[in-house]
C-alpha positions as semicolon CSV with decimal commas, in nm:
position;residue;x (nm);y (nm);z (nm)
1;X;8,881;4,904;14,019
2;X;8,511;5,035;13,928
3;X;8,593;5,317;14,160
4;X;8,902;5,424;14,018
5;X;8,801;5,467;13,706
6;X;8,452;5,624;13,763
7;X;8,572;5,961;13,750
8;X;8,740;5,940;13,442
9;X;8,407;5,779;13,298
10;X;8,192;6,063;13,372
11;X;8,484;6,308;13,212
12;X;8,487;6,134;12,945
13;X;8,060;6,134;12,912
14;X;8,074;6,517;12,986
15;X;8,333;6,600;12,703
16;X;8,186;6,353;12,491
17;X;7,798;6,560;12,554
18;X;7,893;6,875;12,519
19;X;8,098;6,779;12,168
20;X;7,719;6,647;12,080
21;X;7,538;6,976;12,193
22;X;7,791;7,216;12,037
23;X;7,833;6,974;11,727
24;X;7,395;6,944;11,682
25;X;7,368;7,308;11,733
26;X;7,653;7,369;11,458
27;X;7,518;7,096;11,227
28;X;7,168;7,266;11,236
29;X;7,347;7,545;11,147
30;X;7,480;7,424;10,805
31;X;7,160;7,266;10,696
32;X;6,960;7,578;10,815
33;X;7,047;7,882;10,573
34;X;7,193;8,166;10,717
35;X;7,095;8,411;10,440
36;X;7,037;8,720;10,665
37;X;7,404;8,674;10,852
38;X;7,590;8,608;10,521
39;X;7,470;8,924;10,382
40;X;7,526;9,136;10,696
41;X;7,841;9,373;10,627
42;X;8,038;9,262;10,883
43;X;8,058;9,008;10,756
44;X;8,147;9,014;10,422
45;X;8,385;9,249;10,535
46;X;8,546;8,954;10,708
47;X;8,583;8,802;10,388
48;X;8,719;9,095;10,225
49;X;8,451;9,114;9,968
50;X;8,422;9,438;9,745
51;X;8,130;9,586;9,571
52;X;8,109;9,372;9,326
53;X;8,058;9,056;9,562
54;X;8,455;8,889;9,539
55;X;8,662;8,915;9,749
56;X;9,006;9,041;9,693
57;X;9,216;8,792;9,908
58;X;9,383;8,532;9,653
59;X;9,469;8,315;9,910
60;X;9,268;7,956;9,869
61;X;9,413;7,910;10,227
62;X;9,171;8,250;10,372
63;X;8,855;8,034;10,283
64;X;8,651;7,686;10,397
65;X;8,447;7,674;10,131
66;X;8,559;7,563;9,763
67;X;8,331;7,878;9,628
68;X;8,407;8,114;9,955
69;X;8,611;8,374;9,730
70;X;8,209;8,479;9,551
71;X;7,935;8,293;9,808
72;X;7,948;8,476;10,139
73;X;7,670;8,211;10,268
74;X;7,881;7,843;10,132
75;X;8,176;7,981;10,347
76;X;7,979;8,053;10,638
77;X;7,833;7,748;10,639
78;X;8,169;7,590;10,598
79;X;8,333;7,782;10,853
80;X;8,072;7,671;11,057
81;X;8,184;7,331;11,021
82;X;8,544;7,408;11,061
83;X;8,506;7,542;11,363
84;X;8,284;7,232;11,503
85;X;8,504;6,954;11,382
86;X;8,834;7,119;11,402
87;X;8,841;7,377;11,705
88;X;9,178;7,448;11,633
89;X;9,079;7,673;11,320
90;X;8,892;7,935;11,549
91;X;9,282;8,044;11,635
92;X;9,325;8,110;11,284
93;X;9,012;8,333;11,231
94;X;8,913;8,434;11,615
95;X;8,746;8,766;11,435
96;X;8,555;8,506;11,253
97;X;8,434;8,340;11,553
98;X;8,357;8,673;11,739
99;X;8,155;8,809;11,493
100;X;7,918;8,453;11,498
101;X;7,947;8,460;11,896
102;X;7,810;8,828;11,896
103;X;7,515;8,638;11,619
104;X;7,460;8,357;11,862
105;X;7,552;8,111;11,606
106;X;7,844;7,955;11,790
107;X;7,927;7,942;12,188
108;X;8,228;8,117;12,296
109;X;8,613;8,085;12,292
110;X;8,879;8,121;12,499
111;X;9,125;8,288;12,277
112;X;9,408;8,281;12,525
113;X;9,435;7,945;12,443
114;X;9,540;8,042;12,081
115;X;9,924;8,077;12,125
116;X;10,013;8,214;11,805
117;X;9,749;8,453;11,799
118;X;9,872;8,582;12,135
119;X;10,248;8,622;12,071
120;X;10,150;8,799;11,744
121;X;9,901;9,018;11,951
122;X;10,195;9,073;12,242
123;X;9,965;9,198;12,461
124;X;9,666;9,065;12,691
125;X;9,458;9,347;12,632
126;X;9,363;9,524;12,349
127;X;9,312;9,890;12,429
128;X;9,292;10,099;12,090
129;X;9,379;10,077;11,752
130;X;9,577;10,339;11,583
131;X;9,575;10,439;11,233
132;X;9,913;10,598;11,136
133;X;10,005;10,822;10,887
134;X;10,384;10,896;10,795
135;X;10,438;11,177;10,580
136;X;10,560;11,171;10,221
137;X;10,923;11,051;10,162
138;X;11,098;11,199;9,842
139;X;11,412;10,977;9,846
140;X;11,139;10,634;9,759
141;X;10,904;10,609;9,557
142;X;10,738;10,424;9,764
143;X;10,659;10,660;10,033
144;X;10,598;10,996;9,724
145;X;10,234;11,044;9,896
146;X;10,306;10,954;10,242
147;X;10,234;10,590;10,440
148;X;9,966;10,443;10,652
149;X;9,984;10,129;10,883
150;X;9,762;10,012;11,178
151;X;9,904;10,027;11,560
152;X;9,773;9,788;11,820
153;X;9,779;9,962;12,148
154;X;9,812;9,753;12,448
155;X;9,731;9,892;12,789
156;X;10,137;9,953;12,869
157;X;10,152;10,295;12,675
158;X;10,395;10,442;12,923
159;X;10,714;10,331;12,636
160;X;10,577;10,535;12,390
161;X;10,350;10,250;12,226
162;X;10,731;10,097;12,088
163;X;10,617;9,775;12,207
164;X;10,341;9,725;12,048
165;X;10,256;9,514;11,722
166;X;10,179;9,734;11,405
167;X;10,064;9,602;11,092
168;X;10,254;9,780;10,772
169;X;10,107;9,625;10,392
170;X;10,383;9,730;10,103
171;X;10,460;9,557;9,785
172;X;10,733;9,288;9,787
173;X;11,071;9,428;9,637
174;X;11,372;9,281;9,517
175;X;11,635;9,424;9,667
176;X;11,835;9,483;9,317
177;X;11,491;9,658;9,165
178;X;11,580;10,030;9,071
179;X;11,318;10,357;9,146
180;X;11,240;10,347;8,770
181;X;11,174;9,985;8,749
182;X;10,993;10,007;9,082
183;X;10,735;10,282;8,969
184;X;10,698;10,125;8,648
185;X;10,637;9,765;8,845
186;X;10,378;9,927;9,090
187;X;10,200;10,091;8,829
188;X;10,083;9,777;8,619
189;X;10,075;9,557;8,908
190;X;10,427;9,385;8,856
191;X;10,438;9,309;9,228
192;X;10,270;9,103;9,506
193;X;10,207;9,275;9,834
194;X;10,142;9,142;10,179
195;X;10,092;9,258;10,535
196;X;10,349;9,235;10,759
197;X;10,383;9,247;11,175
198;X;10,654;9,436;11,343
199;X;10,673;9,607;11,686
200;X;10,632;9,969;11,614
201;X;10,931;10,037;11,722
202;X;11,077;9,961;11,400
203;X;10,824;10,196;11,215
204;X;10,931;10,429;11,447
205;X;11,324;10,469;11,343
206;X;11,283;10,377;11,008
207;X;11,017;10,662;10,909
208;X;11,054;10,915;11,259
209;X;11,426;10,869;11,331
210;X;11,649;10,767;10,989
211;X;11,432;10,899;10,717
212;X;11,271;11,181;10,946
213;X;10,926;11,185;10,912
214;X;10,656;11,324;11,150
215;X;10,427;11,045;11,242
216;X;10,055;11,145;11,255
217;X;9,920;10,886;11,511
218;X;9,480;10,876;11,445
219;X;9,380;10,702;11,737
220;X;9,042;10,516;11,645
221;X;8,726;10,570;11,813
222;X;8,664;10,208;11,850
223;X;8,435;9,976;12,186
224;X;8,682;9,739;12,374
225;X;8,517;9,465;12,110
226;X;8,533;9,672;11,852
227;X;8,901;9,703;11,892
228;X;8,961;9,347;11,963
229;X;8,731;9,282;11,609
230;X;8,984;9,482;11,397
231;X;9,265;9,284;11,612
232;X;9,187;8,970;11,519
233;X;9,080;9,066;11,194
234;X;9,421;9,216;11,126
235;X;9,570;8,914;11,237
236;X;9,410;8,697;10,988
237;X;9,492;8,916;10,752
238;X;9,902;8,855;10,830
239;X;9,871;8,544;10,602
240;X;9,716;8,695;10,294
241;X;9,895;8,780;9,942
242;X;9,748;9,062;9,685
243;X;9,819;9,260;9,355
244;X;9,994;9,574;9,461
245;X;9,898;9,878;9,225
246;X;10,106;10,190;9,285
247;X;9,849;10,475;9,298
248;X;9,554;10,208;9,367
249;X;9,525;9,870;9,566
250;X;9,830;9,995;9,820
251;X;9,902;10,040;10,185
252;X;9,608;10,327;10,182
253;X;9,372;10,096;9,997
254;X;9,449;9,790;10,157
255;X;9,452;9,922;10,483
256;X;9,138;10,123;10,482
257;X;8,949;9,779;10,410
258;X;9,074;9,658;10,700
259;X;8,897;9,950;10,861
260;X;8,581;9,881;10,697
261;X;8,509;9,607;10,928
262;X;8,462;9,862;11,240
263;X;8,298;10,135;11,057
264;X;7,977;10,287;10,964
265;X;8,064;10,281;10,580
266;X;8,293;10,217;10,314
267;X;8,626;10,384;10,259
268;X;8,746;10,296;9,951
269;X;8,547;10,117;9,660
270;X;8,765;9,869;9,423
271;X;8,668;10,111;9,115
272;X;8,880;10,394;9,217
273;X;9,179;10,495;9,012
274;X;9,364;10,659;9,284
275;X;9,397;10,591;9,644
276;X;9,651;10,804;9,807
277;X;9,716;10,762;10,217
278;X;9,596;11,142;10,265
279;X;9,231;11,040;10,093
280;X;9,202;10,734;10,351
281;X;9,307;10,985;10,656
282;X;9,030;11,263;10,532
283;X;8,743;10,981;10,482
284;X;8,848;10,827;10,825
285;X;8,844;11,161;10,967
286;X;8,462;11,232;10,807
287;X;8,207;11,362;11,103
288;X;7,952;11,064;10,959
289;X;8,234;10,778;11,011
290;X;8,298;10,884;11,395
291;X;8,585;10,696;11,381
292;X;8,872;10,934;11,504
293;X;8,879;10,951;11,879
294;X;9,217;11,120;11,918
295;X;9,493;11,274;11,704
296;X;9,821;11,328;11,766
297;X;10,197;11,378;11,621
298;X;10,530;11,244;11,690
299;X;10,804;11,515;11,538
300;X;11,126;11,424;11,366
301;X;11,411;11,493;11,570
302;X;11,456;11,795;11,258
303;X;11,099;11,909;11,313
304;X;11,140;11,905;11,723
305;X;11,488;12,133;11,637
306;X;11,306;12,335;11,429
307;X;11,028;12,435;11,589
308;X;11,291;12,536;11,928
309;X;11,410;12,743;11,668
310;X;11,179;12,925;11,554
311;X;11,052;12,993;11,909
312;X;11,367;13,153;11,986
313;X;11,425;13,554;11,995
314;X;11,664;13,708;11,732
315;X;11,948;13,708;11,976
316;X;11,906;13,325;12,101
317;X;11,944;13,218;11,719
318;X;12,226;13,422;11,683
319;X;12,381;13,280;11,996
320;X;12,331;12,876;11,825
321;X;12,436;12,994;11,511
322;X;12,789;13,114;11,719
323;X;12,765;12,794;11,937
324;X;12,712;12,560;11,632
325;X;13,001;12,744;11,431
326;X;13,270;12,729;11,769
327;X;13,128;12,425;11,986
328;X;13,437;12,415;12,217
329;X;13,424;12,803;12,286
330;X;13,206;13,010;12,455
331;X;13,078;13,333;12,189
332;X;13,026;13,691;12,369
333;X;12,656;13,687;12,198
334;X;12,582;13,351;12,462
335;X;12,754;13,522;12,737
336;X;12,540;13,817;12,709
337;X;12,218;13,652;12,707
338;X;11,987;13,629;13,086
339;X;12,052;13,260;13,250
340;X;11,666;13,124;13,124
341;X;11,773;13,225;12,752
342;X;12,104;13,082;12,736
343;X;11,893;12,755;12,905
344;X;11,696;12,758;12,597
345;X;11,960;12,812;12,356
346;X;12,084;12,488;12,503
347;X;11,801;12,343;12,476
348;X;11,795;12,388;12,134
349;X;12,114;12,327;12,048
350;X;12,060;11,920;12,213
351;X;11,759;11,883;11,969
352;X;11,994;11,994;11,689
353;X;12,243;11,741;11,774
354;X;12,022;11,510;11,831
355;X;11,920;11,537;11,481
356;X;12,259;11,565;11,343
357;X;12,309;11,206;11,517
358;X;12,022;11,057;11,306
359;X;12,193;11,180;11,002
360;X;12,546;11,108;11,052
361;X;12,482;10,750;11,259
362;X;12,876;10,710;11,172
363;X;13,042;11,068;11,261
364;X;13,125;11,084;11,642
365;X;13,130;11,448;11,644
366;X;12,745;11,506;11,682
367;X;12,733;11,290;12,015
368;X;13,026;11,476;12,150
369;X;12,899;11,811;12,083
370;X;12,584;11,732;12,201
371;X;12,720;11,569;12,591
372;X;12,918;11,882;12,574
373;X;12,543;12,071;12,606
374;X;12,393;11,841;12,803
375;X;12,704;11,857;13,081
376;X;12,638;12,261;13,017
377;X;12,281;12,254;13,092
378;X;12,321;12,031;13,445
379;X;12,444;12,429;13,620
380;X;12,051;12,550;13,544
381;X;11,767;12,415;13,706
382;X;11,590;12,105;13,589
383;X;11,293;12,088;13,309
384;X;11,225;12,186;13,023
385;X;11,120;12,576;12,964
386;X;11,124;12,574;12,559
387;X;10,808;12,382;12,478
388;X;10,737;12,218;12,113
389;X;10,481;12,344;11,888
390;X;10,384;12,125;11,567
391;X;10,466;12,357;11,311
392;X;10,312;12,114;11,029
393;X;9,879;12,099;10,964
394;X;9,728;11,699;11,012
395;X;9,686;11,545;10,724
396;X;9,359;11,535;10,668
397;X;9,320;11,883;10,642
398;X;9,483;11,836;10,306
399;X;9,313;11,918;9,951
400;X;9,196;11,569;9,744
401;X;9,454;11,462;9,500
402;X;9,238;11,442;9,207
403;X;9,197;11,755;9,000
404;X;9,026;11,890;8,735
405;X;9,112;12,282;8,623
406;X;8,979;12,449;8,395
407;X;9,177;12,758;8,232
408;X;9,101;13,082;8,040
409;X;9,446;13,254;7,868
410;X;9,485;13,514;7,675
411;X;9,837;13,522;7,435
412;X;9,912;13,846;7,266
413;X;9,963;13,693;6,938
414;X;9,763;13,370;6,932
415;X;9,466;13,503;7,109
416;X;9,269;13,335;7,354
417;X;9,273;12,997;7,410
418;X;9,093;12,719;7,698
419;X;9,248;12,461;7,879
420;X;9,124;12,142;8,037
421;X;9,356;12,023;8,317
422;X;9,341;11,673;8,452
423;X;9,569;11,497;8,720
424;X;9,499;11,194;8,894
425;X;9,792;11,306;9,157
426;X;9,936;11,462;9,369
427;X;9,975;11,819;9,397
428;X;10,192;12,112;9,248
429;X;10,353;12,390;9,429
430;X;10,064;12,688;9,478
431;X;9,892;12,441;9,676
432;X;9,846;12,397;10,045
433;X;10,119;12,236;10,238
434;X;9,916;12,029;10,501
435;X;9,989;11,625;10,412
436;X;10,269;11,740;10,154
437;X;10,619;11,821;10,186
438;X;10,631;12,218;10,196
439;X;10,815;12,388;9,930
440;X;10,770;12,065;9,699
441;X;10,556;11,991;9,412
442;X;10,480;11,570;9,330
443;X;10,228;11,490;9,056
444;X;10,147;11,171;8,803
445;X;9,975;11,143;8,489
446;X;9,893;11,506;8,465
447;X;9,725;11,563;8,104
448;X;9,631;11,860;7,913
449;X;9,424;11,989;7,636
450;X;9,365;12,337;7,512
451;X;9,132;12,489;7,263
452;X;9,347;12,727;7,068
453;X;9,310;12,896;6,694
454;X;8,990;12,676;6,607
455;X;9,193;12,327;6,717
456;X;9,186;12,076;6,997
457;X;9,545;12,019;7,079
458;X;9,757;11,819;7,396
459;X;9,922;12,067;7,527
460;X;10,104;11,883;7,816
461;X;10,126;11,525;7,930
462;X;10,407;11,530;8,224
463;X;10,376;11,166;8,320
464;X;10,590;11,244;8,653
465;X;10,725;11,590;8,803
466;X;10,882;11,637;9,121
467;X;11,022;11,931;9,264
468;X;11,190;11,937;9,600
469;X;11,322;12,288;9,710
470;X;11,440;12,087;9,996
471;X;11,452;12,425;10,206
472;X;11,690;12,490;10,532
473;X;11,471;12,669;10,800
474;X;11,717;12,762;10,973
475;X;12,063;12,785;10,784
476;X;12,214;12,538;11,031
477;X;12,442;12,338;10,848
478;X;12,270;11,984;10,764
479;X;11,905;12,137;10,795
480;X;11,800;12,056;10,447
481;X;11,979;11,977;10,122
482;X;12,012;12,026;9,807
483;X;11,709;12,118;9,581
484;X;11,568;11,934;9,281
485;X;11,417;11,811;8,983
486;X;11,319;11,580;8,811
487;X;11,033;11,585;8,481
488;X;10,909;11,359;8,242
489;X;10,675;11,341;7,953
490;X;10,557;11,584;7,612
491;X;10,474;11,908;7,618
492;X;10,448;12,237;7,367
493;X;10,649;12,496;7,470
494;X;10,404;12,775;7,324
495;X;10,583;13,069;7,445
496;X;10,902;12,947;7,208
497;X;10,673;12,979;6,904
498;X;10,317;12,985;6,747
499;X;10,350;12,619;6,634
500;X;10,566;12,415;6,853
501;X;10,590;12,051;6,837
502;X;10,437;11,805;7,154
503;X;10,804;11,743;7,229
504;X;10,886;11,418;7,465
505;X;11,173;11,516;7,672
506;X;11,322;11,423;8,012
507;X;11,428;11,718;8,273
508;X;11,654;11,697;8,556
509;X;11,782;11,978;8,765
510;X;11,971;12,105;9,111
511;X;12,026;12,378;9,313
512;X;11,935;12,531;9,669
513;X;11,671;12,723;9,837
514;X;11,696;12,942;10,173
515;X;11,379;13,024;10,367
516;X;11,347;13,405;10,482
517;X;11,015;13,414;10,672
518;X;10,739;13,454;10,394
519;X;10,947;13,397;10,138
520;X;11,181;13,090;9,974
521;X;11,457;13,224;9,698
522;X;11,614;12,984;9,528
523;X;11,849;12,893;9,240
524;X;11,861;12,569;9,000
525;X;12,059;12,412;8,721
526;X;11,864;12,221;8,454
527;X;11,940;11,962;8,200
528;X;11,698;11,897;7,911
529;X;11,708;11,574;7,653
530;X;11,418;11,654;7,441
531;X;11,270;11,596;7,092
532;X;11,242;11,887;6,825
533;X;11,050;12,177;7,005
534;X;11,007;12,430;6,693
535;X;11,044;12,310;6,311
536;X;11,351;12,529;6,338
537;X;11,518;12,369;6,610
538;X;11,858;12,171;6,509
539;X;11,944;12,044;6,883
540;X;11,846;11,826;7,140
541;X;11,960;11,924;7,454
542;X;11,849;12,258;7,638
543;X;12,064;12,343;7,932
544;X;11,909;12,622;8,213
545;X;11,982;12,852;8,423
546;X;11,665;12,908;8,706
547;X;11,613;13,139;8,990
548;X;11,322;13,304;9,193
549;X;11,129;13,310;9,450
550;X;10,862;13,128;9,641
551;X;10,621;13,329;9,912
552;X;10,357;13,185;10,098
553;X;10,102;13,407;10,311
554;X;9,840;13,151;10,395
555;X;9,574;13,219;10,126
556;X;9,790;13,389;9,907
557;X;10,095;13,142;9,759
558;X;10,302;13,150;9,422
559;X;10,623;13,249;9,318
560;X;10,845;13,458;9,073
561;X;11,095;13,309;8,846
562;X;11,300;13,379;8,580
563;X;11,463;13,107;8,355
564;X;11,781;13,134;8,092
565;X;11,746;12,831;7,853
566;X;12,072;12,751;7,639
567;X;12,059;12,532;7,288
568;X;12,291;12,275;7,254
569;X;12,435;12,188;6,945
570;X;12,811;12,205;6,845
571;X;12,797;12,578;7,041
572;X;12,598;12,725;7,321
573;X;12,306;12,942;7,189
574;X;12,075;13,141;7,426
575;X;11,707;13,181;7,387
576;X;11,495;13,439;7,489
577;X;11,477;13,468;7,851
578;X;11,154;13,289;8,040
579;X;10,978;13,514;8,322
580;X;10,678;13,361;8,532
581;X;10,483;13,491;8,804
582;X;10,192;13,251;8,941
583;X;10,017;13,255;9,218
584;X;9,663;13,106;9,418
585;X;9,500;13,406;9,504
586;X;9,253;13,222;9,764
587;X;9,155;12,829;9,846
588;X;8,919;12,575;10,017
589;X;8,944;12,193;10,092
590;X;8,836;12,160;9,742
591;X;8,890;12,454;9,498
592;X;9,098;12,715;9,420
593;X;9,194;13,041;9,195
594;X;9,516;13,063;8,992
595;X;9,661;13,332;8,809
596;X;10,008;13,295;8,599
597;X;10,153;13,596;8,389
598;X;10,447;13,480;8,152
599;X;10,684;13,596;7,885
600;X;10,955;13,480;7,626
601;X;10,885;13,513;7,265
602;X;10,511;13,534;7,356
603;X;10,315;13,697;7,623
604;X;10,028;13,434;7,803
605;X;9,821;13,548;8,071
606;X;9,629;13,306;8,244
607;X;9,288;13,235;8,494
608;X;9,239;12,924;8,592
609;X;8,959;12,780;8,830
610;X;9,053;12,447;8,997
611;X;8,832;12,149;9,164
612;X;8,985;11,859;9,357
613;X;8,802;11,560;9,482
């Protein structure tokens, strides 16, 4: 009987020491202070704490200690002490425990013995992390200045990385809230915001594939425990709530703090007004952070057609332009074309249906046309002879979003006046494209004042402005839209008269554009609910008529317009007609140079010097 149960004695004596050891050790730990540790950044980056010593997590569940939320050193202690008496809490912060294992303050863990932890992981092996940047997204408000996430690579990258768990933070939002109420929610913090796990797949069609968006993948220059840190970290930060602030604490802010715990400094500080996703991608992307390790881009199916397009000669366009018009027939300008171009007009014309597909899930016709190619192109040999350039600059090659200009002008009749221009976002249409929609202006809050006839006045508070020109690159049928605008705040309209009114109004307007190389004409219809402009006015409601054009040369971009504004009142009355030319005669990563001539009832001419940061 002694004998039988021996072994389990001794088991039982061995478990029972090495509690004690581990246990002492840990218990020396609490009653020791650990002042050095709890003030090292990693980790009160662990905790989330900002500058100010708080952390931002709101979650009573994230912390041990009673006082963890403002005393980095009570919740180490107390996670100390978590860990010892209740093992089972090192699954629920194993970036916790790494960072004390790497400080010798605890022995080490098996964390494939943390279940959840795994399946949320989905992988055995933690290869990279990936910081991902969608571009901007006119149709939601949400995505105005573009979207970042975090990618967990796993070592099976041959899929594409689809498989593999990505970590999206966005603000929680009822299904029945409205754009208006949505912007007007995320700008006073009306909502709560969380991370959320999802394979990347799902990023993938719901940005890349139904709402087209290239997908700027900035692999991170991270050790193997360095990436398994961030991992973890990211996984106990799948069970946290926050305050979601539209242009502030969002997916860019949030996400670059989860950053923060892998690199060299901060990214964001919790005083910052703005924090847009393209700021996050430039800091990441700064020489002294050595953070980026690899960049790359996943095209639209619309920017993979596109740039096949563009690529072809004058004659292959023409011959997809025939094929596109006449699928089921064969056009003399394909016929006439060598066997490797009509290969690449083929080519082509599978992206373009491929694309149409993504827009018209429901219409059968795409797919159809398309295996009508594809059985075309099995007569030439195999591969692919049209490669795919990205036609679109990386993100963080964009300008800041923060501006301040400041502006001489010169009116014929009022003189010369100075302007102060201040916009916490985004960007307006003479600037660079890279990070931005091309051909689109998107700005918030913009404010100005000008110094005019011995006065301070506002001249212009447009609290939002979008412009989409929404341009077609091609003229294929379904390659871009429809262009608009919309406009919002007060504003003088100086060139109407030498005393106009701040006038609130609200502007909305469509049309199309056409790209022609260089150059973008276009053509709008405008609607205009406004207050009194001019002590003479006796209407409301301006109606206009808009065209010009838009040319870009690199350094050199502006545009030409003219404008036909109609008074409203129990008739239609014209006003004088409105003719600007504007331009950026040169630009770096922070400044630029604008000049603007314009002319109604009053001439302006204007110089303006702008800084963005």
């Amino acid at each position: 009987m002694l004998k039988a149960i021996r072994p389990a004695l001794f088991a039982g004596l061995f478990i029972c020491l090495q509690g004690f050891s581990f246990g002492a050790k840990a218990t020396a730990e609490v009653t020791t202070p650990h002042r050095e540790f709890a003030q090292q950044r990693l980790w009160l980056k662990l905790l989330q704490y900002n500058s100010d010593g708080v952390s931002e997590i709101k979650n009573d569940g994230f912390f041990f200690a009673s006082t963890g939320r403002t005393d980095a050193l009570a919740e180490l202690n107390a996670t100390l002490t978590a860990f010892t008496q209740q093992p089972q809490n090192i699954c629920l912060f194993p970036a916790r425990h790494q960072a004390l294992v790497e400080a010798k303050l605890v022995e080490p863990f098996n964390y494939q013995h943390c279940n959840e932890f795994q399946e949320w992981l989905g992988t055995d092996s933690v290869q990279s992390i990936t910081l991902v940047f969608a571009d901007g997204y006119l149709k939601n408000p949400a995505s105005f200045h573009g979207h970042l996430f975090l990618r967990i690579d796993s070592n099976n990258s041959g899929n594409g990385n689809l498989l593999d768990t990505s970590l999206n933070f966005g603000a929680v939002v009822p299904d029945d809230d409205d754009p208006v109420t949505y912007i007007a929610k995320g700008l006073f913090g009306g909502y709560q915001a969380r991370y959320s796990a999802q394979p990347f797949y799902r990023h993938n069609l719901s940005y890349g594939e139904v709402e087209l968006r290239n997908l700027w993948d900035y692999q991170l220059a991270l050790t193997a425990q360095q990436a398994q840190l961030l991992a973890a970290h990211l996984w106990e930060l799948s069970r946290t709530d926050y305050q979601y602030f539209f242009t502030s604490k969002n997916c860019a802010y949030y996400v670059a703090r989860a950053i923060e715990v892998v690199s060299n400094n901060n990214l964001v500080d919790h005083n910052e007004w703005t924090v847009l996703p393209t700021d996050i991608v430039k800091r990441v992307h700064q020489p002294d952070q050595q953070l980026v390790h690899k960049i790359s881009v996943k095209q639209s199916a619309q920017s993979s057609f596109q740039a096949q397009f563009h690529q072809l000669s004058q004659l292959e366009q023409t011959a997809v332009r025939a094929l596109v018009s006449s699928p089921k027939q064969t056009p003399s300008s394909y016929e006439a074309l060598t066997q490797a171009q009509q290969k690449r007009v083929l080519i082509t014309l599978s992206s373009y249906y491929t694309f149409l597909e993504r827009q018209q899930p429901d219409d059968p016709t795409p797919k159809q046309n398309k295996a009508r190619v594809l059985r075309a192109l099995l007569a030439f040999e195999p591969g692919n002879t049209l490669s795919v350039s990205v036609n679109s600059e990386p993100p963080h090659l964009s300008q800041p979003a923060n501006l301040i200009r400041l502006s001489y002008r010169h009116y014929q009749q009022q003189g010369n006046a100075y302007a102060l221009t201040l916009r916490p976002s985004f960007y307006d249409r003479l600037q660079p494209s890279a990070g931005k929609l091309p051909n689109s202006a998107l700005s918030m809050g913009e404010v100005e004042i000008v110094a005019i006839d011995h006065k301070l006045e506002v001249e212009k508070i447009w609290l939002l402005n979008i412009e989409a020109l929404n341009v077609s690159s091609t003229g294929l049928a379904h390659d871009g839209g429809m262009s608009w605008m919309i406009r919002t705040g007060a504003e003088r309209r100086r060139l109407r008269a030498s005393q106009p009114k701040l006038s609130s109004f609200v502007e909305a307007g469509i049309g199309k554009a056409y790209k022609q190389g260089h150059f973008t004409p276009y053509a709008m219809f405008q609607g205009r609910i406004h207050t009194q402009e001019i002590n003479t006015d006796r209407h409301n409601v301006t109606l206009n008529i808009r065209a010009g054009v838009e040319f870009d040369f690199g350094q050199q971009k502006g545009y030409c317009e003219v404008q036909q504004p109609v008074s409203v009142t129990s008739s239609f009355n014209k006003q004088s007609l409105l003719t600007t030319c504007a331009a950026s005669l040169f630009h770096t990563n922070h400044s630029d140079l604008h000049v603007m001539l314009s002319k109604q009832n009053e001439h302006v001419a204007q110089l303006g010097w702008s800084w963005y940061f």
